[in-house]
N, C-alpha and C positions, 0 to 999 in steps of 0.2 A: 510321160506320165499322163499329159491332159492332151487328146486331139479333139481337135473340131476340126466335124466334116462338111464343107457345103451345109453349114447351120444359118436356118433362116426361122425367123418370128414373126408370125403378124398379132394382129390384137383386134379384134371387131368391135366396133362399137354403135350408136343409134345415126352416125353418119355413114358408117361404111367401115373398112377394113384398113388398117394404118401398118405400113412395112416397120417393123422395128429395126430389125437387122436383116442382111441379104447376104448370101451365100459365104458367109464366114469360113476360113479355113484357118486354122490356126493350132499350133504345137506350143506346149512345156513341158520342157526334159522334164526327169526327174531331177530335185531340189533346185531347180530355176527359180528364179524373181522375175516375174513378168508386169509392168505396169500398164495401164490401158487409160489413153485418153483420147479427147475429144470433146468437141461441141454439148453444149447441153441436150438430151434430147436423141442424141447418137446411137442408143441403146447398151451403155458401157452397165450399168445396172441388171437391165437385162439378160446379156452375157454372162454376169457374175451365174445368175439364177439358174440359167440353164446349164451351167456346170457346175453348181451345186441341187443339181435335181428338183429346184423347185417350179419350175415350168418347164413343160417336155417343150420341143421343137416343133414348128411347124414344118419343118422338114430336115435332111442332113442328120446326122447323127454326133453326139456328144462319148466321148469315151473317156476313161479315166482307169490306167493300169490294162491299158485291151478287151475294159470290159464295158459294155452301154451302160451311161448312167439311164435310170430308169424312176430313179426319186431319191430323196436326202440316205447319206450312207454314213456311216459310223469315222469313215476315216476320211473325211471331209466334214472342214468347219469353217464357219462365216463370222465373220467381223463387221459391222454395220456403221454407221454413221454414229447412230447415238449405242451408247451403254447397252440402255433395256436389261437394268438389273430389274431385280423383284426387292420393291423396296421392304418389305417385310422379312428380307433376308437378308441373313450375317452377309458381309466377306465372301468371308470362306465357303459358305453356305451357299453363295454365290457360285464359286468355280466350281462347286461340287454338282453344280445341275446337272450336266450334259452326263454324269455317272447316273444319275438316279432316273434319268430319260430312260438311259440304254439297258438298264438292271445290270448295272456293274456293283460290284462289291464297294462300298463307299468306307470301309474301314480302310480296304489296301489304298485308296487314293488320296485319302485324308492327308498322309503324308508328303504324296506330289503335290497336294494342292498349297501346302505350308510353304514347299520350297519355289512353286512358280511365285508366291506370293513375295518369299525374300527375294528373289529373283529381281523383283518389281522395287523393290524395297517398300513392300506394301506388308511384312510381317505382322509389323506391330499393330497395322490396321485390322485382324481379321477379326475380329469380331465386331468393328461397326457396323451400322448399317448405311447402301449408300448414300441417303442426304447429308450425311458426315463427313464425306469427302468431296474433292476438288473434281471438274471437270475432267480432270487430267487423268488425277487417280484412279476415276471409277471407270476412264475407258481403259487403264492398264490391267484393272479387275475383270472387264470384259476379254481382253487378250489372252490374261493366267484362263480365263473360263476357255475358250475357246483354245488353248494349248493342254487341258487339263487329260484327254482322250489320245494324245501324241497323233495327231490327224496327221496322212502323209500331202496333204493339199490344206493350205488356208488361204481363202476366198476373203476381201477386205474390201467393203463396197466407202469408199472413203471418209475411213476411221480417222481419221485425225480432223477434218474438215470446220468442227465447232469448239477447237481449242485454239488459244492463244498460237502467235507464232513462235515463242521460245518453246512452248510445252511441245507443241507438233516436232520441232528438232530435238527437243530429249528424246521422246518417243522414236523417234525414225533414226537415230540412235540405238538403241533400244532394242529396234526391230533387226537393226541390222544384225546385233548379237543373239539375239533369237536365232534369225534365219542358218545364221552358221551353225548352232548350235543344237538344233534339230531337224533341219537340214531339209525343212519342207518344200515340195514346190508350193511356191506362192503367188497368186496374181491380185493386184491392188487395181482397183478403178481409184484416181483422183482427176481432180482439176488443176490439181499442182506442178507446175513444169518442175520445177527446181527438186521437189518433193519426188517425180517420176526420176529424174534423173539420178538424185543421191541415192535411191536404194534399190533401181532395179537392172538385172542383167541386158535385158530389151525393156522397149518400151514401145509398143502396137498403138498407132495412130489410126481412130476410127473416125471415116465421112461421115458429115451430115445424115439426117433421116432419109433413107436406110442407113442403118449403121453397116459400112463396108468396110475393109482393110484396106486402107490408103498405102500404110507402110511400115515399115518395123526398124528400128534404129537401136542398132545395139549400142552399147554402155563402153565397156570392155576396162573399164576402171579400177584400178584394186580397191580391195577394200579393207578398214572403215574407209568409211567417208564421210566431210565434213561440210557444212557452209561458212563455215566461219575457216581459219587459217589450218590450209591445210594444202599440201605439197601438190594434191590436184585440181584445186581451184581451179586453176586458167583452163583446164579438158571442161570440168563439171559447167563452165560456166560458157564454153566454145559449144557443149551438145544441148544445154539449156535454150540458148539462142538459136541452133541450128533446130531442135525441136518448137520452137516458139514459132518460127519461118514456116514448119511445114502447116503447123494447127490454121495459119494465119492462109496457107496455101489450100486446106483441106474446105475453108467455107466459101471458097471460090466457086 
């Protein structure tokens, strides 16, 4: 579904010219769970961008479905750190943007957007506005928005990052029934070993600046998954460690 070819970024600036990333090569099937981590600084953000069309490449080419991305597409959505609701808007009014972007009919969706909302167990919220709700809430409001278009890729630059840590594990919970459920490929940037581990198929460890592909450690876990008691702990927490060892190897 997603190739990167010899993908590389730079960035100019009033010093000179900064390697973001260097010759990236990198595959997700379709409905994969890809996680990507690394160093601060790595370009795990920038990655995100360029395979969501919002910065072309400095060189290498980006594809998604065998076709060049060339800028934001309809069937590709991004999940950011913070919410970025529109606080003068409902809920509901909320997930229904990404329709009113595209000139989609907002009668036919009004009804998917009710059910990603029970989904969330956010029903009974759609009519607030976000300062009404929790941290937590409004980034699951953000999720129903960015599920509301049935995107066949969601891009997640790490969404979970400024919530508690019970709320990140409902959520990545959550995600995980998502994932199955609509079956997207997905790639997540976090800092979260444990968080990489629980919910992705692979997880792509990216070098220091230049951000390069160090290594790619698959998962191979069933799923759900839990952190708390659950029949796989002792794997989840053997690739935790063994992922911890390589990130600790990567800023050598």
């Amino acid at each position: 579904m997603i190739q990167l070819r010899s993908v590389s970024r730079e960035f100019s600036n009033r010093r000179g010219t900064v390697q973001a990333l260097l010759a990236i090569d990198l595959d997700a099937a379709d409905g994969e769970f890809v996680a990507v981590v690394g160093r601060s600084g790595c370009g795990k953000s920038t990655l995100l961008r360029l395979i969501a069309g919002l910065l072309p490449p400095s060189s290498g080419e980006v594809l998604i479905g065998g076709l060049p991305v060339t800028g934001p597409r309809r069937d590709v959505a991004m999940l950011f750190q913070r919410p970025a609701l529109l606080p003068w808007r409902s809920v509901l009014d909320n997930v229904l943007l990404p329709v009113e972007i595209f000139g989609l009919p907002r009668s036919e969706h009004r009804e998917q957007a009710r059910q990603l909302l029970a989904m969330m167990g956010l029903d009974a919220f759609h009519r607030r506005l976000p300062h009404e709700l929790s941290g937590g809430m409004q980034q699951r409001v953000a999720l129903c928005r960015s599920l509301i278009q049935r995107p066949k890729v969601l891009l997640m630059d790490e969404p979970f990052s400024a919530l508690d840590a019970l709320t990140r594990e409902e959520l990545s919970i959550e995600l995980q029934r998502i994932h199955l459920e609509y079956a997207a490929t997905v790639v997540l940037v976090t800092h979260s070993i444990d968080e990489a581990v629980l919910l992705a198929d692979r997880v792509v460890v990216l070098s220091p600046s230049p951000g390069q592909v160090r290594t790619v450690l698959d998962i191979g876990i069933p799923r759900p998954r839990s952190l708390g008691h659950d029949a796989h702990r002792p794997d989840l927490a053997r690739l935790s460690a063994e992922l911890h060892e390589l990130l600790l190897a990567s800023s050598g």
